[in-house]
C-alpha positions in Angstrom: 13.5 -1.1 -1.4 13.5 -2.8 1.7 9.6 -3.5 1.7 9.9 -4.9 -1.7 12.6 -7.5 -0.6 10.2 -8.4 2.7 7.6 -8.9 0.4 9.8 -11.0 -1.8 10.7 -13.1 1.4 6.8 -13.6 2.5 7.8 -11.2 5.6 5.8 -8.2 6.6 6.6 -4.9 6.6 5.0 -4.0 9.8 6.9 -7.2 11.3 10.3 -5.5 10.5 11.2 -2.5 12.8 13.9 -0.4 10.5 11.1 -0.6 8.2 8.5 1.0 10.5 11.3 3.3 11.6 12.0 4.7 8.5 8.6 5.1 7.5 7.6 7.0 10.8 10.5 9.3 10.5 10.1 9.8 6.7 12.6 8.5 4.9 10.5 5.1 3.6 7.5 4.1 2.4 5.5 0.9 3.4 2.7 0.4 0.6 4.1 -1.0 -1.9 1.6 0.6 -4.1 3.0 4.0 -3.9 6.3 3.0 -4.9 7.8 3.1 -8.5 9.2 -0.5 -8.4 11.3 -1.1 -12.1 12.3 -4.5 -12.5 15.6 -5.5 -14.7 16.8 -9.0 -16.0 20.1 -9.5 -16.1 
């Protein structure tokens, strides 16, 4: 989730360090294309 809002904000996911964090100790994932991203309007 937190790669999808970078991207949102024109930031980088390697630029943001819980982001790299999570990702080398497992719990996230930085490429966007493996995520399942659903969208909802509300």
């Amino acid at each position: 989730m937190d790669v999808h809002g970078a991207n949102l904000l024109g930031v980088k996911s390697e630029d943001v360090r819980i982001i790299q964090l999570a990702h080398e100790h497992g719990p996230g994932e930085m490429d966007l294309k493996k995520l399942r991203i659903q969208e909802v309007s509300l």
